[in-house]
C-alpha positions as CSV (number, residue, x, y, z in Angstrom):
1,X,14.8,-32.7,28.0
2,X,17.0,-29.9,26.8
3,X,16.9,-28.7,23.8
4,X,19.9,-28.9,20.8
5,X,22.4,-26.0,20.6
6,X,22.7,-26.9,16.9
7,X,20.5,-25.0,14.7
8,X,18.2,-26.5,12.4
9,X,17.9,-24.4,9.7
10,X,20.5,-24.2,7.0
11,X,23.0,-21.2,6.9
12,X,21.4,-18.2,5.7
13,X,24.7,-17.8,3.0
14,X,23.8,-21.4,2.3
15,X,20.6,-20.3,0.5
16,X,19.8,-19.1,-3.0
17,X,19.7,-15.9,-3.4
18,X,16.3,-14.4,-3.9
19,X,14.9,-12.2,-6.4
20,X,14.5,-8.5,-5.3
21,X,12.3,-7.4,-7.8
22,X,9.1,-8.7,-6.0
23,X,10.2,-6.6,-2.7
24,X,11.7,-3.4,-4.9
25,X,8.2,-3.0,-6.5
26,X,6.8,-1.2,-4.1
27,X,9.3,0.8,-2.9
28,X,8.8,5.2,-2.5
29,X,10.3,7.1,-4.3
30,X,10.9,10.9,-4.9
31,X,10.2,12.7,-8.3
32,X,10.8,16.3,-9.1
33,X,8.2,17.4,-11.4
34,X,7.3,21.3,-12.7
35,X,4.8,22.0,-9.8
36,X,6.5,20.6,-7.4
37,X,7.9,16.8,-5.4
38,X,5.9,13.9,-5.4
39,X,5.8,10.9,-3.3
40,X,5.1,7.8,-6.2
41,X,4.6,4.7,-5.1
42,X,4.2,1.5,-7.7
43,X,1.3,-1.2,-6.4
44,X,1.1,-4.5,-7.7
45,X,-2.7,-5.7,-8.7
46,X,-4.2,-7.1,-5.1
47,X,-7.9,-8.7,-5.4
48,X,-9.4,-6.4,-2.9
49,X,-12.1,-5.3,-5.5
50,X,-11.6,-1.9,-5.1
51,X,-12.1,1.2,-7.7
52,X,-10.3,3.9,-8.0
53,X,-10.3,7.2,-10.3
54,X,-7.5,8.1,-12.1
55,X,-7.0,12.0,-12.0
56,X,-5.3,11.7,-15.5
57,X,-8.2,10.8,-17.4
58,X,-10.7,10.5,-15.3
59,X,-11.1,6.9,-16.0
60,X,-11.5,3.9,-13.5
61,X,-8.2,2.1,-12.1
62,X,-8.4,-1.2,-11.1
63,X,-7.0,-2.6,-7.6
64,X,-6.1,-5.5,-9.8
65,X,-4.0,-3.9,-12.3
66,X,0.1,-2.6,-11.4
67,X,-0.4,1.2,-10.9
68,X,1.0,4.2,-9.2
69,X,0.1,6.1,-6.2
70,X,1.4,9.4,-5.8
71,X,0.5,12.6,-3.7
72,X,2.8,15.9,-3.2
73,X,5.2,15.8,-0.2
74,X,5.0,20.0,0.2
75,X,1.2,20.0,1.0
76,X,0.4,23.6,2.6
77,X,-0.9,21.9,5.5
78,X,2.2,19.0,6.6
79,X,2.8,16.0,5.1
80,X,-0.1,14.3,6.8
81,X,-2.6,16.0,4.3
82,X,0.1,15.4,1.4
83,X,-0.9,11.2,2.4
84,X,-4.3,11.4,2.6
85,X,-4.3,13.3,-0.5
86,X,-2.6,10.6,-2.1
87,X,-4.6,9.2,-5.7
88,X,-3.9,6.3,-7.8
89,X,-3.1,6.9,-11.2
90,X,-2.7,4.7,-14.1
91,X,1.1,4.3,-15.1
92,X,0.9,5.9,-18.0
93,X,-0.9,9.0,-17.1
94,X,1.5,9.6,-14.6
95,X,4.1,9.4,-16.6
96,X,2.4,11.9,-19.1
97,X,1.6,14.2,-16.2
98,X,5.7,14.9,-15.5
């Protein structure tokens, strides 16, 4: 049996719109600081259980909490090393470290 030509679903400017601050979170972005651009990145908490230091103060950042990840974008060696130089920093730090 054939199947419909009429679609099922409802018109996509039918819908609601949705809320773009869930997808906007994590966005990249560029920042300009004294020694140099940055790459900063802002991750929601995930329960992956993971650790990570924060090179602000040195303290432990939680995969659970919101929190920035951030690495230069001129590393001397490409971009490539800039990424996996990348570090997770607490908000705040980060913010104190501009």
């Amino acid at each position: 049996m054939p199947r419909s030509s009429s679609s099922r679903r409802k018109n996509k400017w039918q819908r609601p719109a949705r809320d773009l601050s869930e997808t906007t979170a994590g966005m990249r972005t560029t920042r300009s600081l004294p020694v140099g651009d940055w790459s900063v990145q802002t991750i929601k908490g995930s329960d992956s259980g993971r650790v990570y230091v924060c090179p602000g103060c040195s303290r432990e950042v939680s995969a659970a909490s919101t929190h920035i990840v951030a690495w230069r974008q001129d590393a001397r060696h490409g971009i490539e090393i800039g990424v996996e130089s990348r570090r997770h920093w607490h908000t705040r730090c980060f913010e104190r470290f501009r």
